[in-house]
Structure formats: C-alpha cells, structure tokens
C-alpha positions in Angstrom: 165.4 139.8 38.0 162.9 141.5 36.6 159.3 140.9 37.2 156.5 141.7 34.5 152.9 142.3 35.3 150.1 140.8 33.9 147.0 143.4 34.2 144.6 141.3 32.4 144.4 138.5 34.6 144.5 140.7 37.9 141.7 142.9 36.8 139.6 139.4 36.2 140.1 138.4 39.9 139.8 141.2 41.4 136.1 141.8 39.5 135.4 138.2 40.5 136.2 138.6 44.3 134.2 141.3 44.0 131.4 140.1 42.8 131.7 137.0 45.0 131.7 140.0 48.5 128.6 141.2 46.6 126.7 137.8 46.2 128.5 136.9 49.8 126.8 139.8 51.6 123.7 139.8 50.3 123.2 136.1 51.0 123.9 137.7 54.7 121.6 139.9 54.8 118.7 137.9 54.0 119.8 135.0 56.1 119.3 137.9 59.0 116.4 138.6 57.8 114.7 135.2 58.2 116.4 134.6 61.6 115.0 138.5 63.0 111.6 137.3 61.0 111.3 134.0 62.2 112.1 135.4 66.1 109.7 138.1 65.5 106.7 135.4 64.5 106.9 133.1 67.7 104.0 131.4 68.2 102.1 131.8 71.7 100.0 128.3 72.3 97.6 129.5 75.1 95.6 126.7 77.2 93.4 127.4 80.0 92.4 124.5 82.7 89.5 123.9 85.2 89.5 121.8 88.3 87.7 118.7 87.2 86.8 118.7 91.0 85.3 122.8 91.5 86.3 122.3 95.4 89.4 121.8 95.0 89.7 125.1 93.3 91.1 126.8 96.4 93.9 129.7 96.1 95.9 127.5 98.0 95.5 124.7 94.8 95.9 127.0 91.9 99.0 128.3 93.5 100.5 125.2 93.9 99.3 123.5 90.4 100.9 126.7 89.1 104.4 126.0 90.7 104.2 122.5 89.8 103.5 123.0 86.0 106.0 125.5 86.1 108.8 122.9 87.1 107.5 120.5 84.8 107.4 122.5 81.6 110.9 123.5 82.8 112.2 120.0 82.8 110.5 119.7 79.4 112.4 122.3 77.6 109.3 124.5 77.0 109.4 128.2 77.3 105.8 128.7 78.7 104.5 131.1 81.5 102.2 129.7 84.1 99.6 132.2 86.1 96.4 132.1 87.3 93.0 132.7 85.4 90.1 134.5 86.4 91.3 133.6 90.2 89.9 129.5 90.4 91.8 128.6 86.6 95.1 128.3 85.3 96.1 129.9 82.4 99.8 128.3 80.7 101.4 130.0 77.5 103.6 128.3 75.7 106.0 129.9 73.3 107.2 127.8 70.5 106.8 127.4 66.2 106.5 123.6 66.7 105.2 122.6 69.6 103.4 119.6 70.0 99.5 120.4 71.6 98.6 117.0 72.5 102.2 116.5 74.4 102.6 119.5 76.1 98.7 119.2 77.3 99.8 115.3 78.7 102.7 116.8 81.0 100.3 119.5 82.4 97.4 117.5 83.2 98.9 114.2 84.1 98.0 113.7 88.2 102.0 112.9 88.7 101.1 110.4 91.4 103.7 107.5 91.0 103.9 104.4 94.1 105.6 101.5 94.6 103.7 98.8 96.1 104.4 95.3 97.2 101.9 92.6 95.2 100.1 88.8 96.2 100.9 85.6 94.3 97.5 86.0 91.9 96.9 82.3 92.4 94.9 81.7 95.5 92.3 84.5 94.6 91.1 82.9 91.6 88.6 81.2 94.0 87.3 84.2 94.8 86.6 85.3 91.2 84.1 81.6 91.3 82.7 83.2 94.0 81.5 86.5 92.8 80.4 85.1 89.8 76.8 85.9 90.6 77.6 89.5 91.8 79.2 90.2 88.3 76.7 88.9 86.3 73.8 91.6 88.4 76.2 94.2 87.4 76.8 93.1 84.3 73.1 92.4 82.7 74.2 93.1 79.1 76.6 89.9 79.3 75.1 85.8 79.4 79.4 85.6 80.3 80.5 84.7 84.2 84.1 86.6 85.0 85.6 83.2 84.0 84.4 83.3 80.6 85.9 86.8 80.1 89.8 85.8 80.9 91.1 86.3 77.4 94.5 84.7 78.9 95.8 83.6 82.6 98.4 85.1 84.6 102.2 83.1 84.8 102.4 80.8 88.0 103.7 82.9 90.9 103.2 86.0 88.9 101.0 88.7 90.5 98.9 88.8 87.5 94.9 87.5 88.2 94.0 87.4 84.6 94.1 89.4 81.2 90.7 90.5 80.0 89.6 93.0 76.7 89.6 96.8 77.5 85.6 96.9 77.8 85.6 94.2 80.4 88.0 95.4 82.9 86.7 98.5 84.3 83.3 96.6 85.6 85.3 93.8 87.0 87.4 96.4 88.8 84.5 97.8 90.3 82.9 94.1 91.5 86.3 93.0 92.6 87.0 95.8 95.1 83.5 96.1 96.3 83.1 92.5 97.5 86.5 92.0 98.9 84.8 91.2 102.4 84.3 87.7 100.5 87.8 87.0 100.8 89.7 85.7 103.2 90.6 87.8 106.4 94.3 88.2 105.8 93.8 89.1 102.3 91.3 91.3 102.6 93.6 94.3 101.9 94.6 93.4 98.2 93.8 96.5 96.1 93.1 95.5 92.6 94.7 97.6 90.0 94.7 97.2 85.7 98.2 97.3 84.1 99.0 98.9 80.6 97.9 96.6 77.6 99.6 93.9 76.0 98.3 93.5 72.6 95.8 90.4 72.1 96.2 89.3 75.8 94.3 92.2 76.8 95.1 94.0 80.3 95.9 92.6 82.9 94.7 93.0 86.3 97.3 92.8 88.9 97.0 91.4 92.8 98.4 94.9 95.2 99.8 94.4 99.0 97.4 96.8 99.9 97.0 98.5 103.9 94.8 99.9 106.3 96.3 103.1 105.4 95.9 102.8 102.2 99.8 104.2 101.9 102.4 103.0 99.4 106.1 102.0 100.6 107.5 104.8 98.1 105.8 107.7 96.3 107.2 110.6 94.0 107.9 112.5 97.1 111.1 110.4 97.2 112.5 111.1 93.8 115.3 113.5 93.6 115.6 113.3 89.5 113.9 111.8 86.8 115.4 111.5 83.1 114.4 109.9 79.5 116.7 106.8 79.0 117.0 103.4 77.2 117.3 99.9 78.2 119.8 96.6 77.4 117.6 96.1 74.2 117.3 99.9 73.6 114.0 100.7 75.1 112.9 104.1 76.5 112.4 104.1 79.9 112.4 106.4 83.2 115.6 106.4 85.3 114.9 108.0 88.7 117.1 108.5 91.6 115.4 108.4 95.2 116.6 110.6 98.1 118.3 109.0 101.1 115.4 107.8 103.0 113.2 106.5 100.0 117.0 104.6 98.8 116.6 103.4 102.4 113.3 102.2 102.0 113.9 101.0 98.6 116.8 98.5 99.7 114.2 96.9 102.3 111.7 96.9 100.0 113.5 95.2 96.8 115.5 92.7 99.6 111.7 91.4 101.4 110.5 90.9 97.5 113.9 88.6 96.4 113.7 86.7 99.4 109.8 85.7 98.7 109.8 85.8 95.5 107.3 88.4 94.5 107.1 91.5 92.3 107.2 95.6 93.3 104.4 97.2 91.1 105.3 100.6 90.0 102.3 102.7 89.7 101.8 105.7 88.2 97.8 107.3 88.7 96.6 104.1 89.7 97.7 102.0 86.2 100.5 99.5 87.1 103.2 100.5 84.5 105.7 97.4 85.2 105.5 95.4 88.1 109.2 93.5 87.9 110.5 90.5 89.7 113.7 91.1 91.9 116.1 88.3 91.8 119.5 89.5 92.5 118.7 90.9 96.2 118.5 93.7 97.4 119.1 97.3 95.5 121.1 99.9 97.2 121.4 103.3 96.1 117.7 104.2 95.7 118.5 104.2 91.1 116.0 102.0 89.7 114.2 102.1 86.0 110.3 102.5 85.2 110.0 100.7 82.0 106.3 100.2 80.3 104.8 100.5 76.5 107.2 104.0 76.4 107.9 105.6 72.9 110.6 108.3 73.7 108.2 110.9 73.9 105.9 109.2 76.3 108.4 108.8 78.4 110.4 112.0 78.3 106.9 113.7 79.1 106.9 111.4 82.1 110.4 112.0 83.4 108.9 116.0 83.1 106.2 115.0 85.0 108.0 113.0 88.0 110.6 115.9 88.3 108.4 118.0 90.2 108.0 115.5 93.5 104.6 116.9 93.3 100.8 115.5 92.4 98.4 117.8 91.6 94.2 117.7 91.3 92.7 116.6 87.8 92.3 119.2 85.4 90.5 119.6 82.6 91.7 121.3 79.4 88.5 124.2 78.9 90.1 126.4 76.1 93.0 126.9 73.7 93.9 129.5 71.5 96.9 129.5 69.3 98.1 133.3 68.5 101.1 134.4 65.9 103.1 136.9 67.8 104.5 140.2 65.9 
C-alpha cells in the first residue's frame, strides 16, 4: 500500500503546537512570577503589648506570656514570632497578606482563664435583692429605680438564673450584690455572682455560682488536654475540649452530683458564664464535653487557640502596631 503525504496540513499543526508551547510557556512564566512576587511581598503585622498591671511585668511574666502566645498563635495557624520588648513588653510579629488585626489581637490578649463551677437554684435569693434595695439605690443616685424595677425579665424556675437586666445596669448591681453578701443567709453566703453573655432583648443575665472559701473552681484549663472549633446537632460552632485523666475524673463527679439535684455546671471563661447547661442523663465519663455560647466560627476557633495553651496569662494591653510590606 502506498501511503501519500499531505505537507500542507502537517506544516499547519505543527506551526499551531508551536505557537500554543509559545503562549503555554509564557503563561508559566508569569504565573512564577506572581507566586516569587507575591512570596517576596509578605506582610509583617507587628503589635507590641504592656502589662495592664506594671507589677506583674516581671522576667519571669514576659517569659511565660511569651511561651503561651506562642502555643496559641500556633494552634491558630499564624506564622508570627513572639519575643520580648524593651525587657518589661512583648513584641509579636505576624507574617501574613490577610490577616485579620482585630482577631489575632483577641487570641493574644484574651486572659485564657476557663472554670467550671457548680451553681444555686436562683430562686431563694430574690429576697435578698428586696433587701438591698436601699444599698442599690445609694450607689446608684442617678436612678428613682429599686433593683426590682430594673429586671427586664426573670430567670426559669429551678434555673440558676437571678434575673436579666440591660447592659448599663448589670455592672453596678454586680458590684452591690457581692459587697453585701453578709446579708444573706449563712450557708449561702459563698454564692459568687457572675453576668452571662447577652440574649438579645432579655438582656444579660446574672447567674447564682457555688462559690468556696477558696475561692477555687472544680475544673480549670489546666485540665484540658485539646481544644478544637466544632458544630453542634443544629450546626452551631462550639468548643470541643478533652480533659486529662484527673480533670475526666473530676468531671464524672461533678456532672453525676449536678443530675442527681438537678442543677446546672457554669462554664466560665474570664469571669463571663458562657453556658451554664443542665445535666440530665447522669454522669459523663471520658472528661469530652462541648462549650457552646453566642459563637460565630471565628469566635470560637480563636477560643479553641486560646484554651490550647493550658495556660492564663496577665491582662495586656495592645500599646502599638505597625503594619510593614516586606521585600
């Protein structure tokens, strides 16, 4: 058989193909060229903090804040390099082209102190908010209302809630409920009285704590061996956490005493009760257990950061922040 050659049409595609390599290569080269000039123009966020408290600014402190922040911004996905300042500051870099200021600020500065307390029935101390009227209204000279006028709503029978009042209320009552617990009752006289996060038009509640002489929560963060981001039955963010062996221990004890009475477990985090759930279903074993709260998924993926480090640390205060394009 003999086979015929047609020149034409093979000339064509082989001047097509080659153009095509041409197009084909230099499309390459540029797309290295953005990736070596996007690499090249990292940006260096650089923030600079102050003990809020100037005595707690010991070498001891800044070394530990500095390993702490460190594990944090680790478990945040941040590059960043933590060091000390001018011997009493900290001084964190972070290296990113979108990172989010206000965010990364929140897991540095946040106290990380989380506890888990036991909690009253709210009920029986509504007598003593009649009885401190007077006291409230001294400290409150501004207002013609007594405490009872301010309830925007009640607590739920058995609930550990005292009452829901608006945002600009609740600090002062704080204040003149703890200082004139000595009106209470004997055996009651250790309640700590701690706002929750806010619940829309109810306000914030204020909820009834199981305090102690030693002022010592059941569980801390010390306990936690891993916090991560995760969602709920209805799709919620929340915190899972898993506690080491002795905080599971204490956790089972804990969770079993509540379902038998009937009461709640606050979870606290920096003194704000973020949940404070009922426990129905006896005792949990295994030391796993949720924080859920008013989370978006960046709220609480800076919070699972924060918890992952076991560790609190003194208040800071942001004092400078640069932001610098690197070559």
């Amino acid at each position: 058989m003999i086979k015929y050659e047609t020149p034409y049409v093979s000339n064509v595609w082989g001047l097509f193909i080659h153009m095509l390599m041409r197009r084909l290569n230099v499309i390459l080269v540029l797309l290295l060229l953005f990736v070596v000039s996007s690499c090249q123009r990292q940006t260096e966020h650089q923030f600079v903090y102050t003990f809020k408290n100037t005595k707690e600014a010991t070498v001891e402190n800044v070394h530990k804040v500095i390993a702490v922040v460190t594990t944090r911004l680790d478990a945040y996905g941040v590059k960043a390099l933590v060091e000390s300042y001018q011997g009493d500051k900290i001084s964190v870099k972070g290296y990113s082209n979108e990172l989010d200021q206000e965010r990364f600020n929140k897991v540095i500065v946040n106290r990380g102190k989380l506890e888990f307390w036991e909690t009253y029935e709210a009920e029986p101390f509504l007598h003593y908010i009649f009885d401190i009227d007077e006291e409230f209204e001294k400290e409150d000279s501004t207002s013609q209302k007594s405490i009872q006028d301010k309830f925007v709503a009640t607590g739920y029978p058995g609930g550990a809630i005292l009452g829901y009042f608006k945002t600009n209320d609740t600090l002062g009552l704080l204040k003149i409920l703890n200082a004139n617990k000595s009106k209470l009752p004997q055996k009651r006289r250790l309640v700590k009285f701690l706002y929750g996060m806010p619940e829309g038009e109810r306000g914030i509640p204020i909820y009834t704590i199981k305090g102690n002489r030693e002022d010592k929560a059941a569980l801390t963060e010390a306990e936690i061996t891993e916090a991560r981001l995760g969602y709920n039955y209805v799709n919620s963010p929340i915190v899972t956490v898993q506690m080491n062996k002795d905080g599971a221990s204490r956790w089972e004890r804990m969770t079993g005493k509540a379902s038998r009475e009937g009461r709640q477990i606050a979870i606290v985090v920096n003194n704000v009760v973020q949940t404070a759930p009922g426990v129905n279903g006896g005792p949990i074993k295994g030391g796993r257990t949720e924080i859920s709260g008013e989370y978006t998924v960046d709220s609480a993926r800076e919070f699972a950061a924060v918890i992952s480090s076991k560790e609190r640390i003194p208040k800071l205060e942001l004092s400078k922040y640069e932001k610098v394009a690197l070559k």
